[in-house]
C-alpha positions as CSV (number, residue, x, y, z in Angstrom):
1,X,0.0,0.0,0.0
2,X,1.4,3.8,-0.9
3,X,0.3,6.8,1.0
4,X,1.4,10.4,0.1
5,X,2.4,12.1,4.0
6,X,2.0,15.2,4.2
7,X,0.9,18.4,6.8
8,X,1.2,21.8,7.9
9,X,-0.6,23.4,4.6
10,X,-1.5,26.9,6.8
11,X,-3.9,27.4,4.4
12,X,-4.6,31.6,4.3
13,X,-1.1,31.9,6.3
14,X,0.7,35.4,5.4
15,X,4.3,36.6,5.4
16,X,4.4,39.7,7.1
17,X,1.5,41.4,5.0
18,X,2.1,39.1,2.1
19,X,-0.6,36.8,0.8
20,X,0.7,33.8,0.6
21,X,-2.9,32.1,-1.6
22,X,-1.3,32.0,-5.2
23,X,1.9,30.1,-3.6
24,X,-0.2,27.5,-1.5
25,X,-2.7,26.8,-4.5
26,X,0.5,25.9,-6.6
27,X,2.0,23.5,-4.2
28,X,-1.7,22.2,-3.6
29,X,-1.5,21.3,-7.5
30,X,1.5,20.0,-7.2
31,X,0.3,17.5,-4.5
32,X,-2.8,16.7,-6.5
33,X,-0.3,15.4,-9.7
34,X,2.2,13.6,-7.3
35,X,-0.7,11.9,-6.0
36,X,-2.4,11.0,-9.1
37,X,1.4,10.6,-10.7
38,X,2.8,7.4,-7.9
39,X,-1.1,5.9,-8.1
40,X,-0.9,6.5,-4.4
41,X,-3.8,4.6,-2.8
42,X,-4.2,7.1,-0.1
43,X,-3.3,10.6,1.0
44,X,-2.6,11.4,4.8
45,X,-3.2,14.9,5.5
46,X,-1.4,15.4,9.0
47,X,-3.1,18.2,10.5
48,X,-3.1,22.5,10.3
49,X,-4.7,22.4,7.2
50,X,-5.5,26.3,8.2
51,X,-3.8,28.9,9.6
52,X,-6.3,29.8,11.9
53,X,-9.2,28.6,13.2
54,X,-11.3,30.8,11.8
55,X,-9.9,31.1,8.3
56,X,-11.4,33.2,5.6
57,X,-14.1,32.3,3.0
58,X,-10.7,32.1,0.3
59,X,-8.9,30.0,2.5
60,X,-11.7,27.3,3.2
61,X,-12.7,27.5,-0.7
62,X,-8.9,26.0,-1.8
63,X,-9.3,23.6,0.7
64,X,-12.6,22.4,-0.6
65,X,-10.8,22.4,-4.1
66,X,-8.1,20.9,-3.2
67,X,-10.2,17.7,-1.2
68,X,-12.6,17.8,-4.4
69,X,-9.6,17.4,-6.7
70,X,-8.3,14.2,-4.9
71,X,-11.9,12.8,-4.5
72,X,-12.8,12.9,-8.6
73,X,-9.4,11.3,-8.9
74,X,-10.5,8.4,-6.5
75,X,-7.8,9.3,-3.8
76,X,-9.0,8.7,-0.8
77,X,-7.9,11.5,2.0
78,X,-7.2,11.0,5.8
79,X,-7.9,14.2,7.3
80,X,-6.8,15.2,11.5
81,X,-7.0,18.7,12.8
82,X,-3.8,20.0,13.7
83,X,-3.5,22.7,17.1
84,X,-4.3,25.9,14.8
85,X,-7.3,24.2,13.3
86,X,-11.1,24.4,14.9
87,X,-12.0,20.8,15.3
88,X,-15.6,21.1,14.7
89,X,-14.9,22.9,11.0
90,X,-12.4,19.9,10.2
91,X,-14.9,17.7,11.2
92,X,-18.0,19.1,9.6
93,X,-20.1,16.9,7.5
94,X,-17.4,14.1,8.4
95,X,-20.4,11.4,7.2
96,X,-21.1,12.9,4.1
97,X,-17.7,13.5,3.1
98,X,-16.9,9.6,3.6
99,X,-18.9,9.1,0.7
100,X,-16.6,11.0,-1.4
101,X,-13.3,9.4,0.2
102,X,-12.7,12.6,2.3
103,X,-12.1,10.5,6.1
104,X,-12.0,14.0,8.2
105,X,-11.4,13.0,12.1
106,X,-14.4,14.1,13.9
107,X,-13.6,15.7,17.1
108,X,-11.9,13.8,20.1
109,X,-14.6,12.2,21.8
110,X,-11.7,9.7,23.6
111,X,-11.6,7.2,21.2
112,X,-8.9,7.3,18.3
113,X,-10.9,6.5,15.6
114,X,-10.1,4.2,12.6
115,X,-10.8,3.1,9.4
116,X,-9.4,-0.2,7.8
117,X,-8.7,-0.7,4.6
118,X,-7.5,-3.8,1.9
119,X,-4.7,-4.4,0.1
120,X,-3.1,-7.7,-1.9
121,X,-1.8,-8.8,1.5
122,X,-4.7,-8.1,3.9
123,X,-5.8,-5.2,6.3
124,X,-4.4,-2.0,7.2
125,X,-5.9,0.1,10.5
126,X,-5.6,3.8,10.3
127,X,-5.9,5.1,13.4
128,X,-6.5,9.4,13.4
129,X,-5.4,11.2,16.4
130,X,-6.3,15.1,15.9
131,X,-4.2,17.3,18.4
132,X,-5.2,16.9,22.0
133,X,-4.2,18.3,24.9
134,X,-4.7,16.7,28.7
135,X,-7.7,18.6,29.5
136,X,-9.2,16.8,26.3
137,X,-8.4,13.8,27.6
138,X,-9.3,14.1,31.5
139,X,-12.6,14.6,30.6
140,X,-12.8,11.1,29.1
141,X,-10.9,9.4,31.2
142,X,-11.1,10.6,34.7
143,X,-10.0,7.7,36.6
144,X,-6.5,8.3,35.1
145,X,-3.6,10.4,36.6
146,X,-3.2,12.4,33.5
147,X,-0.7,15.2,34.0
148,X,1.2,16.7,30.9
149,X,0.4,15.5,26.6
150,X,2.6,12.2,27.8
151,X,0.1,11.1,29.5
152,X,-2.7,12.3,27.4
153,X,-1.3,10.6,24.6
154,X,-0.5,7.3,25.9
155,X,-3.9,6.9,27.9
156,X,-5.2,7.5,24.5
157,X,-3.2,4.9,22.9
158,X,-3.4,2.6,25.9
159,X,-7.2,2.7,25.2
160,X,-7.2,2.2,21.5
161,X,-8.8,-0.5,19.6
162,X,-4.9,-1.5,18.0
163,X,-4.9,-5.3,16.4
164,X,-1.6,-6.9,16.6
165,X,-2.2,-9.3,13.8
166,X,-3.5,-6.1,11.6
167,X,-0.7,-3.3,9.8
168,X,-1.3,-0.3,11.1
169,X,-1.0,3.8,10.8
170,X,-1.3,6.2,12.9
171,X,-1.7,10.1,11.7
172,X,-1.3,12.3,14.7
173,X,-0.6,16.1,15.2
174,X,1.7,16.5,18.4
175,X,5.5,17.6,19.1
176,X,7.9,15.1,20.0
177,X,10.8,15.1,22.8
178,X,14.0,15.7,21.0
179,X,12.8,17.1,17.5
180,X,13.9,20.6,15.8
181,X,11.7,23.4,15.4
182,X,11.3,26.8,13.7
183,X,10.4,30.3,14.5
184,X,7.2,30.2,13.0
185,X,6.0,27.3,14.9
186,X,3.8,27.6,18.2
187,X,5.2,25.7,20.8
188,X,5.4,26.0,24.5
189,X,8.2,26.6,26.5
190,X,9.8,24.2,28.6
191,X,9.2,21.1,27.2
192,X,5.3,21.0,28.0
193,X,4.2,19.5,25.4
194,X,6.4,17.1,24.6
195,X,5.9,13.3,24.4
196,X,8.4,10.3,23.6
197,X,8.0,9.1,19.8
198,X,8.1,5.4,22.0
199,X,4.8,5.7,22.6
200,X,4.2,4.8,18.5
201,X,5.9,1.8,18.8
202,X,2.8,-0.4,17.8
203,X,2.6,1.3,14.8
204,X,4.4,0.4,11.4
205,X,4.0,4.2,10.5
206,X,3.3,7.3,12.3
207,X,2.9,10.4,9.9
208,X,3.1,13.6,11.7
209,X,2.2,16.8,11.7
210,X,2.8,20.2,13.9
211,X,6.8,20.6,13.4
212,X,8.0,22.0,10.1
213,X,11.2,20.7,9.8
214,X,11.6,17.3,8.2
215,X,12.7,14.9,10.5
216,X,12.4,10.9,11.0
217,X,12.6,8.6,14.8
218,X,12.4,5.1,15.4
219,X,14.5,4.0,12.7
220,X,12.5,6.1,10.2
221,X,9.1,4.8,11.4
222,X,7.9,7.6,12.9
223,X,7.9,10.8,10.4
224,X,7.5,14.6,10.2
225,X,7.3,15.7,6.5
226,X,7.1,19.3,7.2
227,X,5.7,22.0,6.4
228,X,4.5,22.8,3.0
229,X,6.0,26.1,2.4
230,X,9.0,27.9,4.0
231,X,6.5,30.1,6.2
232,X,9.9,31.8,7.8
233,X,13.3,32.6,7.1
234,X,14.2,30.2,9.8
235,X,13.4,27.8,7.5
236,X,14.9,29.2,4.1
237,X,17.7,25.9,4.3
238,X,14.8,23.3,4.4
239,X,13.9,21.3,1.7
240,X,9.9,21.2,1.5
241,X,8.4,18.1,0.3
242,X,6.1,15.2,0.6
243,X,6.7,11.8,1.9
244,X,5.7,8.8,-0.7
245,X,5.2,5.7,1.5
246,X,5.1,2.1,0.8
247,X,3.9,-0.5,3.4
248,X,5.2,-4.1,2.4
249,X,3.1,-6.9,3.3
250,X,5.2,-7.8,6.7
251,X,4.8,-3.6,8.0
252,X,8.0,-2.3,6.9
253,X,7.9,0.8,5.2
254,X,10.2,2.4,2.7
255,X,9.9,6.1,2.5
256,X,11.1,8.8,-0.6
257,X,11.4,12.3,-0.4
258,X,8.9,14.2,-3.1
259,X,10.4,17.8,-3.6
260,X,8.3,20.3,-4.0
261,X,8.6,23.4,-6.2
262,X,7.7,26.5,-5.1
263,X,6.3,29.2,-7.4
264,X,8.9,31.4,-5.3
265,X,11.4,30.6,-2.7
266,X,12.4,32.0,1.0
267,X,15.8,33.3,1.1
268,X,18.6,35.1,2.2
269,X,20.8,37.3,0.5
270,X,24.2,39.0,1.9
271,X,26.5,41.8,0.7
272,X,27.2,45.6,0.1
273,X,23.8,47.6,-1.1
274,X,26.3,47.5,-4.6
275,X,26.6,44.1,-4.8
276,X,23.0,43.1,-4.3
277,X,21.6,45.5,-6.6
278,X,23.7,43.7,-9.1
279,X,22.1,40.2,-8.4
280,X,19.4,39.0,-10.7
281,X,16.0,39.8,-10.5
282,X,14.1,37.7,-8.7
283,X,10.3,37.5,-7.2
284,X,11.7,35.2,-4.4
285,X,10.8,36.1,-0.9
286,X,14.0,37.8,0.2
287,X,15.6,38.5,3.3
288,X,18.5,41.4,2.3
289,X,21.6,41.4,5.0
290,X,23.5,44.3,4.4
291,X,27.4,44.9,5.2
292,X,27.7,48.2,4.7
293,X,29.4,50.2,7.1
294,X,26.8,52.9,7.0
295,X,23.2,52.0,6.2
296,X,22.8,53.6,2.9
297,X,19.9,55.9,1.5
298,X,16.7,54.8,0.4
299,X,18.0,51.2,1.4
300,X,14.9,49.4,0.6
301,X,13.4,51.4,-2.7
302,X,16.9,50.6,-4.1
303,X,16.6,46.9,-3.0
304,X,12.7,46.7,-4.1
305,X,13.6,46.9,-7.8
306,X,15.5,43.7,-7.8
307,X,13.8,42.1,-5.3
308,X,10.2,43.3,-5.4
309,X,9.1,40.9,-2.5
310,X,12.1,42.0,-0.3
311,X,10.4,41.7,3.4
312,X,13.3,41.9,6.1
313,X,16.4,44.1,5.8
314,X,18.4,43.4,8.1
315,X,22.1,45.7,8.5
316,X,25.4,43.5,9.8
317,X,27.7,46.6,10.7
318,X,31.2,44.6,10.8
319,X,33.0,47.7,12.0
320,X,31.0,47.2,15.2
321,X,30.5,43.4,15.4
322,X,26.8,45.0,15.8
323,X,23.5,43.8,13.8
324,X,20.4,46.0,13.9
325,X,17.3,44.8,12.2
326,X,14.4,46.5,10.6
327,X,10.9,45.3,9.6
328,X,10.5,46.1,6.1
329,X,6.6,45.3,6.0
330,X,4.5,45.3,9.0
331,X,2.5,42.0,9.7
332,X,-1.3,43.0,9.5
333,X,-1.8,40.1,11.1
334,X,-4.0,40.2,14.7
335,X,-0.8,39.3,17.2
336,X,-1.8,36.3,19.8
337,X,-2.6,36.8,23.1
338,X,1.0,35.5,24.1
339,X,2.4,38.0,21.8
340,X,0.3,41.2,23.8
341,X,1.5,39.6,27.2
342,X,5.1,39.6,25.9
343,X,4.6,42.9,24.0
344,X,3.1,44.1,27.6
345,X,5.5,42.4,29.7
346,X,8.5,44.3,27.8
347,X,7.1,47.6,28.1
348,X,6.3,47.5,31.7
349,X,10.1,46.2,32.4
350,X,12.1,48.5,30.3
351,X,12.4,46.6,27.8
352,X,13.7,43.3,29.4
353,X,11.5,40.5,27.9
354,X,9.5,38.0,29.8
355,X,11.8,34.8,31.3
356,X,10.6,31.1,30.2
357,X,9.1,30.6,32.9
358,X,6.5,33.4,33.4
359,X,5.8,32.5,29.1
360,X,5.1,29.4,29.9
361,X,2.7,29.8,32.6
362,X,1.0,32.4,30.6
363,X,1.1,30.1,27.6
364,X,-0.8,27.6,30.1
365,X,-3.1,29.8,31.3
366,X,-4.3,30.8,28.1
367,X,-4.7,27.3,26.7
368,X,-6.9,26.5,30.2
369,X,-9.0,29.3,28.9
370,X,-9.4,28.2,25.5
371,X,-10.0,25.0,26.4
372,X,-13.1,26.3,28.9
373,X,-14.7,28.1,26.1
């Protein structure tokens, strides 16, 4: 059996004030002809299909088109909501969509659902695990000591309706102990939410979701393909792509590395205000680093005609071993309510920012809040 992996689409996600629709619908095609191009016999979607989870009538329209587009081509499509998706939007309509070969995971009732499925050498389970957090679980199981998303988890799994004599997959959203991560990934501080990737032992794969960077454990078996797109310049060295894997008859896997291509790239370039404007043109998403001694005038209009989408200057002053950094486009985004406290927090301290700790507590707080509404 051959399933396309991937996750973290962040669908309606922006660059600084940059609409990022006309790059996500092209890889979206893209995924559509690798699918249709390996005769893949299922497509695992690994949660944060959106950005947000409230995205905009756009966002939720090339989502439909892009589900549609695998459905007339007879793919089916495992669907889990991922931490910035709304559960109940993911899982809307989940019965009617079956019917179509959209499988969207309905919303964590304490079960982990799954659907089984036939190939030449018998069953496979696919289990769907959407992002959870202990409070989600508690509630379900109250007669376990479930402290941190360790717990969660493996009460989850502990629970599960796993068949030792079937293959089986599991598609979860959730950070693991150990693993990279990015700047434009939302993750607690501390270690809060992480769990071991031993507790997906049982499983012959585990495709992931929630960290960007691609990255493998348990001897490949458990997986992160990453992100979709480079959403930050953190990430301009990554190599975006989707996972194509094959499940043998005795539940070993073999995985390859899809590339993806973007329609333009996130990048960094370096030098003298001179040297770059001498640089092709290019639409690219650009980061500009420049070495002059002295910032130069009109920096950025100069910059702007061979890199249109420049979107961070940033000046390296070598003289003074100093870097100072400015924003060339604003972010009209709404900040988070952990971005205020910090925003607050600095202002209120003369400028010291807030310590681990006191982030995550608030970072806690906030998700006890979110998860009481």
């Amino acid at each position: 059996m051959r399933f396309l992996h991937i996750s973290d689409l962040h669908i309606g996600k922006r660059i600084y004030n940059v609409d990022l629709i006309e790059d996500q619908q092209h890889l979206l095609d893209q995924i559509c002809g690798m699918a249709q191009e390996h005769a893949c016999d299922a497509v695992l979607l690994a949660g944060d299909v959106y950005d947000k989870a409230q995205p905009s009538a756009q966002a939720i329209a090339m989502v439909d088109a892009f589900l549609s587009s695998l459905s007339a081509l007879g793919i089916p499509v495992y669907v889990i909501s991922g931490n910035h998706d709304n559960p109940a939007q993911i899982s809307y309509c989940a019965s009617i969509l079956r019917q179509g070969n959209i499988f969207v995971c309905e919303q964590f009732d304490g079960r982990l659902q799954k659907f089984t499925v036939q190939d030449d050498y018998g069953p496979v389970d696919i289990f769907l695990l959407p992002f959870i957090r202990p409070t989600h679980v508690r509630r379900f199981f109250p007669q376990e000591n479930i402290r941190d998303y360790q717990d969660a988890v493996r009460v989850v799994l502990e629970h599960a309706d796993i068949c030792q004599q079937h293959r089986s997959i599991l598609v979860a959203h959730q950070f693991i102990a150990g693993a990279a991560v990015c700047e434009s990934e939302e993750l607690s501080i501390g270690g809060l939410e992480q769990i071991s990737a031993r507790l997906f032992e049982p499983f012959c794969y585990t495709a992931l979701g929630h960290l960007h960077s691609p990255q493998s454990m348990l001897d490949g078996r458990v997986r992160y393909c990453g992100s979709m797109l480079k959403y930050s310049f953190d990430e301009r060295n990554q190599h975006k792509g989707a996972l194509l894997v094959d499940l043998d008859g005795d539940g070993k896997v073999e995985v390859q590395k899809l590339p993806f291509i973007p329609l333009r790239d996130v990048r960094e370039v370096k030098g003298t205000l001179e040297e770059l404007i001498q640089l092709p043109y290019s639409e690219d998403y650009i980061q500009a680093v420049l070495t002059d001694e002295i910032l130069p005038m009109d920096a950025r209009g100069s910059l702007r005609i061979t890199f249109p989408n420049l979107l961070y200057l940033k000046m390296q002053n070598a003289r003074f071993g100093q870097q100072t950094e400015e924003i060339v486009m604003e972010a009209d985004e709404k900040k988070s309510p952990l971005e205020h406290f910090c925003d607050f927090y600095q202002k209120q301290n003369n400028g010291v920012q807030p310590d681990a700790r006191r982030v995550a507590l608030m970072r806690q707080a906030l998700q006890e809040v979110e998860e009481q509404v």
